[in-house]
C-alpha positions, 0 to 999 in steps of 0.5 A, spaced: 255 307 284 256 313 289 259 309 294 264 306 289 265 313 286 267 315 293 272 310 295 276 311 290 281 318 292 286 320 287 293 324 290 290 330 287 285 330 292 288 326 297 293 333 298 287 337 297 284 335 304 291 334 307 291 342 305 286 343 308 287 339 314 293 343 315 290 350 315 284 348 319 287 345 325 294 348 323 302 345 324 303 344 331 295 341 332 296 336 326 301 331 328 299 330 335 290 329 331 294 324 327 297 320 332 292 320 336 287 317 330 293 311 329 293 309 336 286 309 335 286 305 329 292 301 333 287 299 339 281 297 334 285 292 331 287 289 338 280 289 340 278 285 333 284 280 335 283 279 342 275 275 342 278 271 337 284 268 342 278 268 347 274 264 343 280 259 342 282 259 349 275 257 350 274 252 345 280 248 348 279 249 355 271 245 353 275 240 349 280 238 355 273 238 359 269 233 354 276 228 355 276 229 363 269 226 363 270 221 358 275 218 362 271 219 369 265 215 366 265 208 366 264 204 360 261 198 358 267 193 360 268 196 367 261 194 370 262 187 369 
């Protein structure tokens, strides 16, 4: 109920935290931080996408192996 209560900011304290961010770290220093979380949010989603692309390259490779020897092996007919 906590966790729920919590997710759930509204614009009033949305720009209470903003005010305060402000004055804490000041004018100058806000913009580069917030930058720098972007970035930050930017790198995490390509690092969350790249195993999935890793994964199907892999996955298509193996496909292509499985065809390879299957091709390579003699069958049935063949050996008569």
């Amino acid at each position: 109920m906590i966790i729920s209560q919590l997710l759930f900011i509204g614009t009033t304290e949305l720009l209470l935290i903003s005010g305060i961010a402000l004055l804490l770290f000041g004018g100058k220093k806000l913009p580069e931080m917030m930058k720098g979380l972007g970035q930050g949010v930017q790198s995490f989603k390509k690092g969350m996408k790249e195993p999935l692309e890793e994964g199907t390259e892999e996955a298509e490779s193996e496909q292509e192996n499985v065809e390879e020897e299957k091709k390579d092996k003699p069958t049935v007919n063949d050996k008569q």
